[in-house]
Biopython code that builds the backbone (N, CA, C, O; Angstrom):
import numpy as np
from Bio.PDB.StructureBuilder import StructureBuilder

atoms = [
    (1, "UNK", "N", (17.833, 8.358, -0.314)),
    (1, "UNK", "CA", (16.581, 9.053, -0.058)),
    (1, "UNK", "C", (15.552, 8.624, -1.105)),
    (1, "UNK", "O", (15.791, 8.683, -2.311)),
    (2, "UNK", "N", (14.047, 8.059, -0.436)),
    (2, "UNK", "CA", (13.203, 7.889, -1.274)),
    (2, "UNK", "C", (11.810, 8.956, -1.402)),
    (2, "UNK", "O", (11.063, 9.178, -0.449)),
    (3, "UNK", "N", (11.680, 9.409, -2.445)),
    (3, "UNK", "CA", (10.188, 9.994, -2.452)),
    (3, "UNK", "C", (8.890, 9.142, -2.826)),
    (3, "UNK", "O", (9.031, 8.007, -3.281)),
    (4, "UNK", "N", (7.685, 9.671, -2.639)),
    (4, "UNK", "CA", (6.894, 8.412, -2.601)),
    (4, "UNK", "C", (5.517, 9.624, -2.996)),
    (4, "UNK", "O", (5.220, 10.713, -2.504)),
    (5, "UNK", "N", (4.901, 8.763, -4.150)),
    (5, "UNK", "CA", (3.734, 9.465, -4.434)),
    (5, "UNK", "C", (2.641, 8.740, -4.651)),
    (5, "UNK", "O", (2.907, 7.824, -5.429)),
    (6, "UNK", "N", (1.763, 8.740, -4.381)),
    (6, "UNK", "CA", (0.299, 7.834, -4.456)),
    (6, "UNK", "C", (-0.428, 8.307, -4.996)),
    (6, "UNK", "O", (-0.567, 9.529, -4.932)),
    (7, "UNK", "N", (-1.290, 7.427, -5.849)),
    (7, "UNK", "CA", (-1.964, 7.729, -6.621)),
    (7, "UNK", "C", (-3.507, 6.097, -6.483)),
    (7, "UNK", "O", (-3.413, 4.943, -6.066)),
    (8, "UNK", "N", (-4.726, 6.913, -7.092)),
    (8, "UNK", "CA", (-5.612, 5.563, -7.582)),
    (8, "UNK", "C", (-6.786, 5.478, -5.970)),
    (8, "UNK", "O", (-7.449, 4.458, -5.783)),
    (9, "UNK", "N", (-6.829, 6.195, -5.373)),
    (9, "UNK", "CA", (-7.738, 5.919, -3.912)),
    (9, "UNK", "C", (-9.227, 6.796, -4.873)),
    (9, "UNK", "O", (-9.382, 7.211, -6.022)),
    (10, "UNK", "N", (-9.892, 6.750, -3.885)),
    (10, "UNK", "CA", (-11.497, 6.995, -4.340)),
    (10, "UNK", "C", (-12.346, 6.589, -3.564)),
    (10, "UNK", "O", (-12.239, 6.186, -2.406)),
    (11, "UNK", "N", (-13.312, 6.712, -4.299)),
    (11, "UNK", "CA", (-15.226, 5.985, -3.790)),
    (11, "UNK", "C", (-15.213, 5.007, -4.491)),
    (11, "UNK", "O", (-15.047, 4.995, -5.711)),
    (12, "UNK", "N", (-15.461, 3.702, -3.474)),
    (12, "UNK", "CA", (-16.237, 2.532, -4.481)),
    (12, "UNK", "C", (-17.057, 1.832, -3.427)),
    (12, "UNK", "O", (-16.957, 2.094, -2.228)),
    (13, "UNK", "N", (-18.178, 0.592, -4.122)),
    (13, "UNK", "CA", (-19.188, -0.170, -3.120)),
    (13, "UNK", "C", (-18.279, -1.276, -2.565)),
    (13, "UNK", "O", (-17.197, -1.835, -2.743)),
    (14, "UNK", "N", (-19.333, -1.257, -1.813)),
    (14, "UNK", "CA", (-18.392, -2.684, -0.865)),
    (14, "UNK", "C", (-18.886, -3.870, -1.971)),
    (14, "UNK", "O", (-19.949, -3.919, -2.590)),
    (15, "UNK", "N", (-17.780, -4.774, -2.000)),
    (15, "UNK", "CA", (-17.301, -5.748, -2.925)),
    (15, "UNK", "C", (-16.713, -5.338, -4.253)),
    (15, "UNK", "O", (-16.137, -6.090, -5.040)),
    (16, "UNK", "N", (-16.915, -4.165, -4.385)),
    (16, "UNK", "CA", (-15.237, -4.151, -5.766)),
    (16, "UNK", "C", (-14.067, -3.672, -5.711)),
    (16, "UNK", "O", (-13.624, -3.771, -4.567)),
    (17, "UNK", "N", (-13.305, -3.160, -6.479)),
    (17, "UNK", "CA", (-12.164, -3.197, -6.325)),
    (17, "UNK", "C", (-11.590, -1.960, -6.877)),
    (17, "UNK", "O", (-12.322, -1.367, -7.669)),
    (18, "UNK", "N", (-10.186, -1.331, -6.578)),
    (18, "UNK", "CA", (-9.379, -0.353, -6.819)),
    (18, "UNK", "C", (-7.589, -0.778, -6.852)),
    (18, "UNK", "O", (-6.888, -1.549, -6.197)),
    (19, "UNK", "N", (-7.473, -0.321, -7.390)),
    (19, "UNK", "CA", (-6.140, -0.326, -7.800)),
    (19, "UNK", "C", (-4.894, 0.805, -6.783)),
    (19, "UNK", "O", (-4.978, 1.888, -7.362)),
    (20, "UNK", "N", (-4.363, 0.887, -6.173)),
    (20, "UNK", "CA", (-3.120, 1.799, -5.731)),
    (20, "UNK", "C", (-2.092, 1.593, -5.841)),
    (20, "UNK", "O", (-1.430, 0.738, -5.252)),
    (21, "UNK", "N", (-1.461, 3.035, -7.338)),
    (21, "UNK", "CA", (-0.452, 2.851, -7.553)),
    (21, "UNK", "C", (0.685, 3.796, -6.655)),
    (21, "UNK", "O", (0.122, 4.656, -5.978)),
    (22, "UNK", "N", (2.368, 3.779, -6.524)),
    (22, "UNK", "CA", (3.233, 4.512, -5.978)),
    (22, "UNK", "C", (4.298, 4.514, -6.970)),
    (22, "UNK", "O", (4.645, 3.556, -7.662)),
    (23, "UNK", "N", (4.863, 5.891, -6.966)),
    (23, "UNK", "CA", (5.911, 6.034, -7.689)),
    (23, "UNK", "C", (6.987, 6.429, -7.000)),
    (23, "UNK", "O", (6.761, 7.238, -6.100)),
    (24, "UNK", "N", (8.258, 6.038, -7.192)),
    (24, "UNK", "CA", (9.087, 6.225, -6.384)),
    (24, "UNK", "C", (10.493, 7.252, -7.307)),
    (24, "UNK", "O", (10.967, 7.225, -8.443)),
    (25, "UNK", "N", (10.694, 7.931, -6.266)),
    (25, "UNK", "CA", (11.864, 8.716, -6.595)),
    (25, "UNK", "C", (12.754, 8.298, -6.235)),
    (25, "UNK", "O", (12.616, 7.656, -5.194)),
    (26, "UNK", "N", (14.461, 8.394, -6.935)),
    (26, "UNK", "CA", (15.138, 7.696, -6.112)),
    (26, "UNK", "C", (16.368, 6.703, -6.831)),
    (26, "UNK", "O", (15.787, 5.928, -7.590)),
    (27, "UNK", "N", (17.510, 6.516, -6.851)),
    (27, "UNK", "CA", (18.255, 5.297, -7.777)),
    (27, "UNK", "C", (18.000, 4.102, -6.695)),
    (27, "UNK", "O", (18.276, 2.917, -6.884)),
    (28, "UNK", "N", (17.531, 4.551, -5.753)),
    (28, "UNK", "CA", (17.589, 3.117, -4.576)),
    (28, "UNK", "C", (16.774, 2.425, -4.370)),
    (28, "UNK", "O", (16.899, 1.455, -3.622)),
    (29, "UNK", "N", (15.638, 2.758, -5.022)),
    (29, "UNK", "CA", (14.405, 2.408, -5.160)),
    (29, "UNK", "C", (14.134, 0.605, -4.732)),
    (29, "UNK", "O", (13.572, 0.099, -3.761)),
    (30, "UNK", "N", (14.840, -0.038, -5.985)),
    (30, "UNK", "CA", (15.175, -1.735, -6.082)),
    (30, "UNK", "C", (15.446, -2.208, -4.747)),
    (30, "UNK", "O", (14.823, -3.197, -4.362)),
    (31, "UNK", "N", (16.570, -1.459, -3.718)),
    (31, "UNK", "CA", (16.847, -1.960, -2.892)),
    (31, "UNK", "C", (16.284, -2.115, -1.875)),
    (31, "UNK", "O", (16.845, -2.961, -1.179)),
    (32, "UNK", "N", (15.156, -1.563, -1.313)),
    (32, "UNK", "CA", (14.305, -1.612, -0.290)),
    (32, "UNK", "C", (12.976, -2.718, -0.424)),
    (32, "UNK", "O", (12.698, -3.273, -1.487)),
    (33, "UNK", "N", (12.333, -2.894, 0.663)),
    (33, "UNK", "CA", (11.596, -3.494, 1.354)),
    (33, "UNK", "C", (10.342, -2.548, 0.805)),
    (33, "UNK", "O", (10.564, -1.406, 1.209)),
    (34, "UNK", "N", (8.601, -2.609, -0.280)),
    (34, "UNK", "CA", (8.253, -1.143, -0.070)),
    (34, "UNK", "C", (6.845, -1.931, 0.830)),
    (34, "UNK", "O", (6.806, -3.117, 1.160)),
    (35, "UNK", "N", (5.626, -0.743, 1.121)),
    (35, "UNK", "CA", (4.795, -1.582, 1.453)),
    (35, "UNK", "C", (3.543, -0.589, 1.583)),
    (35, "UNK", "O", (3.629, 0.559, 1.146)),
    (36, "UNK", "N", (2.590, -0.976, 2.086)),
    (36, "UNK", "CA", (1.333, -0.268, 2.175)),
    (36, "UNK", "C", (0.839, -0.393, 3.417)),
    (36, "UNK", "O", (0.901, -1.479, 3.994)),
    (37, "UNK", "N", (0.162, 0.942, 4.124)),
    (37, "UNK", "CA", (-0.521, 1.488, 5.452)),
    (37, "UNK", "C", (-1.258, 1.718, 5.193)),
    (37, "UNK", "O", (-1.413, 2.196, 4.070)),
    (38, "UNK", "N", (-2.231, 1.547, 6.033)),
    (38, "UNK", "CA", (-3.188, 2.439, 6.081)),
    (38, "UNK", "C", (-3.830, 3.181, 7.290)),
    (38, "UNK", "O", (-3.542, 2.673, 8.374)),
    (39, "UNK", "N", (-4.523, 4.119, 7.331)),
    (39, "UNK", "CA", (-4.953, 4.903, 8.638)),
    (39, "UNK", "C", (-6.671, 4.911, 9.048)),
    (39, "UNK", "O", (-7.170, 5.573, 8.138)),
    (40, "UNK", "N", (-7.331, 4.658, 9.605)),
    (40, "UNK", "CA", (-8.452, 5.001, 9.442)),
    (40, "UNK", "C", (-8.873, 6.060, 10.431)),
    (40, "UNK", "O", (-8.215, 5.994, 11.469)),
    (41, "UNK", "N", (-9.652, 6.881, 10.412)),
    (41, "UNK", "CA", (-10.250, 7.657, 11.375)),
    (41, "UNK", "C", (-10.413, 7.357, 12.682)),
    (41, "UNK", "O", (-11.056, 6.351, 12.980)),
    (42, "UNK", "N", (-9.864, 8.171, 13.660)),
    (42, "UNK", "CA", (-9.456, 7.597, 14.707)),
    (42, "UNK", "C", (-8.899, 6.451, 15.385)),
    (42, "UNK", "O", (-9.060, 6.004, 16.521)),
    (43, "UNK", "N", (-8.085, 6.030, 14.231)),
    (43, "UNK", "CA", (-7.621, 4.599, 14.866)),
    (43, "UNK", "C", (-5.898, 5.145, 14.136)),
    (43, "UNK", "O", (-5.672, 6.038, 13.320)),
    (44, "UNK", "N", (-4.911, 4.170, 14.845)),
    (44, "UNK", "CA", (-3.454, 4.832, 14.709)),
    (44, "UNK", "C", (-3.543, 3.501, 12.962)),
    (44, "UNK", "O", (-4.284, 2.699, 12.392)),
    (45, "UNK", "N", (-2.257, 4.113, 12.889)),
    (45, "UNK", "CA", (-1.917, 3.512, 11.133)),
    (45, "UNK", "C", (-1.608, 1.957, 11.159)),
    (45, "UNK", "O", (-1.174, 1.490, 12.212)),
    (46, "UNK", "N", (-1.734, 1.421, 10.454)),
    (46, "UNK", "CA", (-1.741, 0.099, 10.304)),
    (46, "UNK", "C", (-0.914, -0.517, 9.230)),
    (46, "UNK", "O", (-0.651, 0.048, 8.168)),
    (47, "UNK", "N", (-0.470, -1.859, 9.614)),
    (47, "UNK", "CA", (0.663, -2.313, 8.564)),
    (47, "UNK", "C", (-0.532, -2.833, 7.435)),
    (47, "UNK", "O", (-1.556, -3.306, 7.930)),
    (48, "UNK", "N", (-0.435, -2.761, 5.960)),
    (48, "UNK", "CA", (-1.251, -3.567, 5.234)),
    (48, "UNK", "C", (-0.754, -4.895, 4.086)),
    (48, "UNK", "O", (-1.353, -5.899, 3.700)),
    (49, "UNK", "N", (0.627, -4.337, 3.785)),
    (49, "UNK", "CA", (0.850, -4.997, 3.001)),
    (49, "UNK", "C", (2.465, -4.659, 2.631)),
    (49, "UNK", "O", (2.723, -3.456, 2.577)),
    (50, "UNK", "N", (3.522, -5.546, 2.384)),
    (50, "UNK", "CA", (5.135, -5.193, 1.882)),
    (50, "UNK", "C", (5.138, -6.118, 1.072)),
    (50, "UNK", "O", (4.389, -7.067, 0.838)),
    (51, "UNK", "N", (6.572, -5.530, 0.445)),
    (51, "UNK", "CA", (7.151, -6.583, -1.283)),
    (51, "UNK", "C", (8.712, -6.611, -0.544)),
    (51, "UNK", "O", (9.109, -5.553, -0.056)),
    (52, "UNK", "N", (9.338, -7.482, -0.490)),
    (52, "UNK", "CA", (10.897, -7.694, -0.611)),
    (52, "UNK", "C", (11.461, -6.885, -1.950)),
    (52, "UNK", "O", (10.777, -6.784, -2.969)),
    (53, "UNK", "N", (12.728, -6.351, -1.826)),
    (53, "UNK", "CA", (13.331, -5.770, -2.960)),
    (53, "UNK", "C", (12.880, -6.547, -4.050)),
    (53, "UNK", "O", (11.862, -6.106, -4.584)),
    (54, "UNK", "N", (13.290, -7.441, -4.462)),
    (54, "UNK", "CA", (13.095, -8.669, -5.801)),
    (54, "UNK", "C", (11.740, -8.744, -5.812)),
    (54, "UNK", "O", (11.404, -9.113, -6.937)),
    (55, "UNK", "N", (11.024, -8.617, -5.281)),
    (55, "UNK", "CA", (9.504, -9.071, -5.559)),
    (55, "UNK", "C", (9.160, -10.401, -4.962)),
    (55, "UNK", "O", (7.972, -10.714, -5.035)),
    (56, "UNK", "N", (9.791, -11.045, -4.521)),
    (56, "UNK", "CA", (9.966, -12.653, -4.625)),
    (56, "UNK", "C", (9.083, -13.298, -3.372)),
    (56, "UNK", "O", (8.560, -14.408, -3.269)),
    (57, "UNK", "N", (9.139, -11.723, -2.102)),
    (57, "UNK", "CA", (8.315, -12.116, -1.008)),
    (57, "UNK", "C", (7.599, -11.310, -0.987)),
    (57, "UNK", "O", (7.964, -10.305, -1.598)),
    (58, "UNK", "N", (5.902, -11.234, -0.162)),
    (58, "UNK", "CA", (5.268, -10.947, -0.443)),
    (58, "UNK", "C", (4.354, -10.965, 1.227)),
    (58, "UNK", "O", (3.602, -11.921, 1.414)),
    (59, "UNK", "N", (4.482, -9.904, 2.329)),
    (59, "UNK", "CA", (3.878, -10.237, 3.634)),
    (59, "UNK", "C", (2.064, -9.664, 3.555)),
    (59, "UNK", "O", (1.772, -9.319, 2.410)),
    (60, "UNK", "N", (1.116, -9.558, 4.381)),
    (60, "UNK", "CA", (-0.064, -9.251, 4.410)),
    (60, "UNK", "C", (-0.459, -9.458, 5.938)),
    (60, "UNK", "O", (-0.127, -10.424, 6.625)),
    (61, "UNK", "N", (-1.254, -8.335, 6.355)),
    (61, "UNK", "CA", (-2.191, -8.362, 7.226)),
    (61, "UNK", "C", (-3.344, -9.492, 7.188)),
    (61, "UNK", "O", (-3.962, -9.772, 6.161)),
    (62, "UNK", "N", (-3.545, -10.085, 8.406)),
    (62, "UNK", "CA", (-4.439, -11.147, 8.610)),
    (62, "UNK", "C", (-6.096, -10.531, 7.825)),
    (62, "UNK", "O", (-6.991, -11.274, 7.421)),
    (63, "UNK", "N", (-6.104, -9.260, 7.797)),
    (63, "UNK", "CA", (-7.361, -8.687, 7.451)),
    (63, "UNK", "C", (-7.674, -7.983, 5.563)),
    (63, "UNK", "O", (-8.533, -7.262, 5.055)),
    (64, "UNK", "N", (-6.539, -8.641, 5.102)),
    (64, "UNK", "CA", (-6.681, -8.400, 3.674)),
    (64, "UNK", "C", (-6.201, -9.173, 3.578)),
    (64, "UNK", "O", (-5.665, -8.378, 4.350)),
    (65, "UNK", "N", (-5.485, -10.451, 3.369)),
    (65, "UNK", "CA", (-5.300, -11.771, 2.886)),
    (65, "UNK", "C", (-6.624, -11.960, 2.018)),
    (65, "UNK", "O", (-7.829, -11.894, 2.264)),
    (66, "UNK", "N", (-5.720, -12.268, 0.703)),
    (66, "UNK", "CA", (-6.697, -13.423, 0.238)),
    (66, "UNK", "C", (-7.383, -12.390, -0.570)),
    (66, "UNK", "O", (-7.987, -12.824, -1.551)),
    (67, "UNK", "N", (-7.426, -10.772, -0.308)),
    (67, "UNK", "CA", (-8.347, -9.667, -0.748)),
    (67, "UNK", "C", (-7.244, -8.660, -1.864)),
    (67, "UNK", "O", (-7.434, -8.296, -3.025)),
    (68, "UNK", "N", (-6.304, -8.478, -1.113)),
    (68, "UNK", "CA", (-5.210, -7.343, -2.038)),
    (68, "UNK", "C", (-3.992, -8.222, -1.868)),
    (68, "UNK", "O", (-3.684, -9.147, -1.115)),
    (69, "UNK", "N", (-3.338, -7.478, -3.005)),
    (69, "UNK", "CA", (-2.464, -8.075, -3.605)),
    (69, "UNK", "C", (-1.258, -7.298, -3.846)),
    (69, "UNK", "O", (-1.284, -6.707, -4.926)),
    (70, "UNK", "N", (-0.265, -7.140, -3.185)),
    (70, "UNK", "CA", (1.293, -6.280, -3.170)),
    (70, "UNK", "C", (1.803, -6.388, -4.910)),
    (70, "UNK", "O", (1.361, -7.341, -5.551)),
    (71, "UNK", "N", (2.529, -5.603, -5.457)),
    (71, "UNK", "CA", (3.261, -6.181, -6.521)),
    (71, "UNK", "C", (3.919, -4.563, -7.008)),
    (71, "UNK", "O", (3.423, -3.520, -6.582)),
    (72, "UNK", "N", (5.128, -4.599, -7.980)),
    (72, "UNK", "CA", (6.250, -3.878, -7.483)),
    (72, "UNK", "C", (7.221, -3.890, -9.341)),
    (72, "UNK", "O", (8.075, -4.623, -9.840)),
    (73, "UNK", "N", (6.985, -3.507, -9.487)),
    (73, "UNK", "CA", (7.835, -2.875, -11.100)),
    (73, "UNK", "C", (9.317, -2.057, -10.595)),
    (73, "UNK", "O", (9.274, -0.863, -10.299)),
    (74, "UNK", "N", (10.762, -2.938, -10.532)),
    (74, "UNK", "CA", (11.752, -1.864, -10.585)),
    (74, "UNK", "C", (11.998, -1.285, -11.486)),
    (74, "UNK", "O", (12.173, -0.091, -11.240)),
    (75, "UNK", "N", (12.086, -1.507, -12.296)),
    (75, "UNK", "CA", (12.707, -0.507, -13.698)),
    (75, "UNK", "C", (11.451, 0.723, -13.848)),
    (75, "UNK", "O", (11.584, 1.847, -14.333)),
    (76, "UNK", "N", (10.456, 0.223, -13.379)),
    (76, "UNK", "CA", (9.387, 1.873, -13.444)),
    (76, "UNK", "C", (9.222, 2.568, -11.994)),
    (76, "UNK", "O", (8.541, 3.542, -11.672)),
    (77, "UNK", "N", (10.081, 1.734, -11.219)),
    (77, "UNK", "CA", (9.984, 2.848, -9.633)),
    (77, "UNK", "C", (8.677, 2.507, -9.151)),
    (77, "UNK", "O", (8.302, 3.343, -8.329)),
    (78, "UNK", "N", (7.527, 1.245, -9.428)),
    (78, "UNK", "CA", (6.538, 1.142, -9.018)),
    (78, "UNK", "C", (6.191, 0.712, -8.111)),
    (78, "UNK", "O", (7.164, 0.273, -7.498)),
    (79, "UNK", "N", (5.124, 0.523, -7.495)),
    (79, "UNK", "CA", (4.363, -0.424, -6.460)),
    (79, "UNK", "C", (3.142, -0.221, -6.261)),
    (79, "UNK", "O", (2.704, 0.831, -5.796)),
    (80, "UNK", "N", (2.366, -1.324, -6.630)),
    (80, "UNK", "CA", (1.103, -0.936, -6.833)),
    (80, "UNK", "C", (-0.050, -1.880, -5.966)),
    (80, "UNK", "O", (0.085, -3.082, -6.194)),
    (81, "UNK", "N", (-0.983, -1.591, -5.162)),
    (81, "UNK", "CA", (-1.864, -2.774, -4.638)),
    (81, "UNK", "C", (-3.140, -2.782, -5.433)),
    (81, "UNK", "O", (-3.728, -1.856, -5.991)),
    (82, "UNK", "N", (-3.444, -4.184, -5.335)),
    (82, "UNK", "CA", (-4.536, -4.451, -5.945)),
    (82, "UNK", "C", (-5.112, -4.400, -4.991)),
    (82, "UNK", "O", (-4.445, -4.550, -3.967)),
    (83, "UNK", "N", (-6.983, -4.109, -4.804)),
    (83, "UNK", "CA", (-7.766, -4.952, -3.493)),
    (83, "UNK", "C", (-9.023, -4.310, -4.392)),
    (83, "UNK", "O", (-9.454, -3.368, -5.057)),
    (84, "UNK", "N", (-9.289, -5.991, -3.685)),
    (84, "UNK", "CA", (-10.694, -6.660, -4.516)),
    (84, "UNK", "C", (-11.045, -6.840, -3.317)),
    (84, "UNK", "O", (-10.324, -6.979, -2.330)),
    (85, "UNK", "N", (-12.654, -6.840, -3.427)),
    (85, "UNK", "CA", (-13.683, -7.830, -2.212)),
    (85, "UNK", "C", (-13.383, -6.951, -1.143)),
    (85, "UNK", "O", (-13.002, -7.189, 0.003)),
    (86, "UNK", "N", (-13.728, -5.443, -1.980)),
    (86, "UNK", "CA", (-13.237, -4.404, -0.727)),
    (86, "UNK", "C", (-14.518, -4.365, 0.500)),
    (86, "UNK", "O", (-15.461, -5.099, 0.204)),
    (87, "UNK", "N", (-14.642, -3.731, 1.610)),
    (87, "UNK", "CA", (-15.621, -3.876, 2.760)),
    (87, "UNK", "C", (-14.986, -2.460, 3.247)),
    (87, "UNK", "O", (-13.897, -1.886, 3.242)),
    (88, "UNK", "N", (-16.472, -2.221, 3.716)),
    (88, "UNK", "CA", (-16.922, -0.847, 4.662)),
    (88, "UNK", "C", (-14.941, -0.176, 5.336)),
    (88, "UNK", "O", (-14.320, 0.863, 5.117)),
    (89, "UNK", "N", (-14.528, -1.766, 6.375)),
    (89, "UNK", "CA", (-13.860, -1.430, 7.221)),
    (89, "UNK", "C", (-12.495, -1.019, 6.213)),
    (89, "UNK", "O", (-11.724, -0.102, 6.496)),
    (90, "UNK", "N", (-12.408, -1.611, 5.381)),
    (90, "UNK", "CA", (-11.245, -1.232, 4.625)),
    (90, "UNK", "C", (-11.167, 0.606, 4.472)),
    (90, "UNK", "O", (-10.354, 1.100, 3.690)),
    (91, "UNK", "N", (-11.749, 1.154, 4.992)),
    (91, "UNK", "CA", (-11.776, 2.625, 4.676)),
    (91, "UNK", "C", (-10.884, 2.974, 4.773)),
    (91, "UNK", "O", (-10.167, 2.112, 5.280)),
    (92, "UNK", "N", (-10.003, 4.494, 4.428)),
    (92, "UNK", "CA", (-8.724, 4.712, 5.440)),
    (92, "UNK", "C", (-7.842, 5.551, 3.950)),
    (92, "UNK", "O", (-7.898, 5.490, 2.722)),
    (93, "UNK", "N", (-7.175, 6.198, 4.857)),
    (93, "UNK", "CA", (-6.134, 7.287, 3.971)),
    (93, "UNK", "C", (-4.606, 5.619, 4.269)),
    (93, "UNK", "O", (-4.120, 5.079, 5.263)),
    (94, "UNK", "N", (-4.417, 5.432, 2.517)),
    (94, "UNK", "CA", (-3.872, 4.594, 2.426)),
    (94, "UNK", "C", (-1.899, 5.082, 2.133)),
    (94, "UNK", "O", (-1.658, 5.712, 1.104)),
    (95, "UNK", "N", (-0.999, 4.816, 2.850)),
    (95, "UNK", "CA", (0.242, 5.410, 2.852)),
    (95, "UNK", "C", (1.087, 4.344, 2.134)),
    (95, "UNK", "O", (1.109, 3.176, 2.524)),
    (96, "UNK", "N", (1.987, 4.919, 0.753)),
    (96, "UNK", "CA", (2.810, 3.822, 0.472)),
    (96, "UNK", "C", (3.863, 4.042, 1.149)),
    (96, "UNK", "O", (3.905, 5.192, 1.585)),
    (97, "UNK", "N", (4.968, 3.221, 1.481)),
    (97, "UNK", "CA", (5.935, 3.024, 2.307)),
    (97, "UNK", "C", (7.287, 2.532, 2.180)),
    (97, "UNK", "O", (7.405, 1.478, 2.805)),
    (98, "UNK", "N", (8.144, 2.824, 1.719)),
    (98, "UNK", "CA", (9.593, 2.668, 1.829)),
    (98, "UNK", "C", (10.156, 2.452, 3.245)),
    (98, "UNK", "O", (9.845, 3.013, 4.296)),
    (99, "UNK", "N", (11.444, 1.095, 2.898)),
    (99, "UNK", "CA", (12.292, 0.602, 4.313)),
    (99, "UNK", "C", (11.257, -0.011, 5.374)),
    (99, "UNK", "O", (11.409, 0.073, 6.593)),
    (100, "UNK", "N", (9.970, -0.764, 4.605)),
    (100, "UNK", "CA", (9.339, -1.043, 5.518)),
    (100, "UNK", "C", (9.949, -2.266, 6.590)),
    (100, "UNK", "O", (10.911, -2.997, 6.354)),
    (101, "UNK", "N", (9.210, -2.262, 7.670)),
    (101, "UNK", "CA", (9.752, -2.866, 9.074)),
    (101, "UNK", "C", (8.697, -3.933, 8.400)),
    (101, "UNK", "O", (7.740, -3.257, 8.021)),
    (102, "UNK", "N", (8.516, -5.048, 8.153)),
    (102, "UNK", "CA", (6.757, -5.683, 8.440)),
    (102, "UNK", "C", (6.172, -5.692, 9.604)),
    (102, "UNK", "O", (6.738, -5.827, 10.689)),
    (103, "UNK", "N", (4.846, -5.525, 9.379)),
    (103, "UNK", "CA", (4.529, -4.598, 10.413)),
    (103, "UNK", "C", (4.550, -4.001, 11.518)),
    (103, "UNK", "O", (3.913, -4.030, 12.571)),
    (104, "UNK", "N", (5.690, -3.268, 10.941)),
    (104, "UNK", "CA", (6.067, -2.377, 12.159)),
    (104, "UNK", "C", (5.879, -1.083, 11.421)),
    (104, "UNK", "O", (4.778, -0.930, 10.892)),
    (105, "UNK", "N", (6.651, -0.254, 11.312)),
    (105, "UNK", "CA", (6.737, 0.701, 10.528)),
    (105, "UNK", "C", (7.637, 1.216, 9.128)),
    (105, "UNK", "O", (7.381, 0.573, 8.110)),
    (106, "UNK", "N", (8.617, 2.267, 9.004)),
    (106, "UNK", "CA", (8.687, 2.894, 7.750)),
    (106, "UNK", "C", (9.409, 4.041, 7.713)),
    (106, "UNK", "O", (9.168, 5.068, 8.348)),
    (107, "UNK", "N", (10.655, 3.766, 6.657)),
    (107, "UNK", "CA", (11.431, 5.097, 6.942)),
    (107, "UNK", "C", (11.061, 6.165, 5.875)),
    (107, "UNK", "O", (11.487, 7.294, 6.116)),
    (108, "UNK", "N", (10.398, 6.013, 4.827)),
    (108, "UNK", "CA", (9.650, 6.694, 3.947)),
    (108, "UNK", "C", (8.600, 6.474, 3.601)),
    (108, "UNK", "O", (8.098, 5.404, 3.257)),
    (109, "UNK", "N", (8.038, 7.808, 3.687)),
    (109, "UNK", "CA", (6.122, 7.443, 3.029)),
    (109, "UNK", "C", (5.612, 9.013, 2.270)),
    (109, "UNK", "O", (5.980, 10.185, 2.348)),
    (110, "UNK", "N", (4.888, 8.483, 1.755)),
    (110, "UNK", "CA", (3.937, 9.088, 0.717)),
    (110, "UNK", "C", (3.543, 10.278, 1.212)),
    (110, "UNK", "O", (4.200, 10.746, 2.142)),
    (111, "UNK", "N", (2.186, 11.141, 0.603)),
    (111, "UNK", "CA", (1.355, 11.525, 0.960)),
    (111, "UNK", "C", (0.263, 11.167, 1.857)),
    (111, "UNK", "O", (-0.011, 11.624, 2.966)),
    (112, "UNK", "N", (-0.585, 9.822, 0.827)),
    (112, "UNK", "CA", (-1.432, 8.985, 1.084)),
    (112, "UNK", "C", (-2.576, 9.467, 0.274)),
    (112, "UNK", "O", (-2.771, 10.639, -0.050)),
    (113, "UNK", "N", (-3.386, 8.339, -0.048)),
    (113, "UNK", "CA", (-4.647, 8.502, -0.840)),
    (113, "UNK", "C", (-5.826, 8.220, -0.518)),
    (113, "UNK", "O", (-5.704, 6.997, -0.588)),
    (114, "UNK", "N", (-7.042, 8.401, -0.173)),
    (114, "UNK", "CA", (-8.150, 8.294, 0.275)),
    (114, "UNK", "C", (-8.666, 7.001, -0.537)),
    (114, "UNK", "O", (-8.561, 6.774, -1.742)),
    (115, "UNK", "N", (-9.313, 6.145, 0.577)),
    (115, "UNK", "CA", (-10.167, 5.067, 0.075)),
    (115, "UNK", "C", (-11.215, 5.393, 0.998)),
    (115, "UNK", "O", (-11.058, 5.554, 2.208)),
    (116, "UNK", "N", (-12.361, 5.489, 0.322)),
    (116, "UNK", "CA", (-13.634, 5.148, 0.937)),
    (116, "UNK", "C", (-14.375, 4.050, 0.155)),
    (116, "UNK", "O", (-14.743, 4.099, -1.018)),
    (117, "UNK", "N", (-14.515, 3.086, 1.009)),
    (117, "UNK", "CA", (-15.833, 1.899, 0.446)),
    (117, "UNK", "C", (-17.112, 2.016, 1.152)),
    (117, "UNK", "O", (-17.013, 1.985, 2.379)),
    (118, "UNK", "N", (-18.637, 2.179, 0.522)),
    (118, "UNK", "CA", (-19.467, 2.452, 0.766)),
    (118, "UNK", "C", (-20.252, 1.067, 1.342)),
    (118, "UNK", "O", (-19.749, -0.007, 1.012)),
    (119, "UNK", "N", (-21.311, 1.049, 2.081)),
    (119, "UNK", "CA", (-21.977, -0.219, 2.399)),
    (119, "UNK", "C", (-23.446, -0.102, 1.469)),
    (119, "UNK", "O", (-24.269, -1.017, 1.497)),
]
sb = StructureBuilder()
sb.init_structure("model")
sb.init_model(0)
sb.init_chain("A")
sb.init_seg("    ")
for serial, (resi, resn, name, xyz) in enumerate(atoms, 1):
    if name == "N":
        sb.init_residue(resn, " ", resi, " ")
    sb.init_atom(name, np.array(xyz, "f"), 0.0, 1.0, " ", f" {name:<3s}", serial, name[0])
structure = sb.get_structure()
């Protein structure tokens, strides 16, 4: 069983950047797949981003490539996204994710944290 807490969402302008971190509960933590969703207002949830256990792989949505960045601390239970060169559409209550499917879905998730980027 994993718990999942998010942290780091906010207000920022379109073109900078925020940080989202996740902490994970759990001795199993290492062994999973983790990853990042997101939801936007009226639209269903979306795959954004996964880490392989090891760190070693690294998947992304065609629509943040190149923008955020997956990355994953075991010994601190972490996982954290970077995203830079944020835009309007990036808005969205962002879900971290344990046992992720790529993009598919997720056998554990967060709360979720609010991102709003302004135009």
């Amino acid at each position: 069983q994993v718990q999942l807490v998010e942290s780091g969402g906010g207000l920022v302008q379109a073109g900078g950047s925020l940080r989202l971190s996740c902490v994970a509960s759990g001795r199993t933590f290492s062994r999973y797949r983790m990853g990042w969703f997101r939801q936007a207002p009226g639209k269903e949830r979306e795959f954004v981003a996964a880490i392989s256990w090891s760190g070693s792989t690294t998947y992304y949505a065609d629509s943040v490539k190149g923008r955020f960045t997956i990355s994953r601390d075991n010994a601190k239970n972490t996982v954290s996204l970077q995203m830079n060169s944020l835009k309007p559409e990036d808005t969205a209550v962002y879900y971290c994710a344990g046992a992720v499917v790529v993009g598919g879905s997720a056998d554990y998730w967060g709360q979720g944290t609010q991102v709003t980027v302004s135009s």
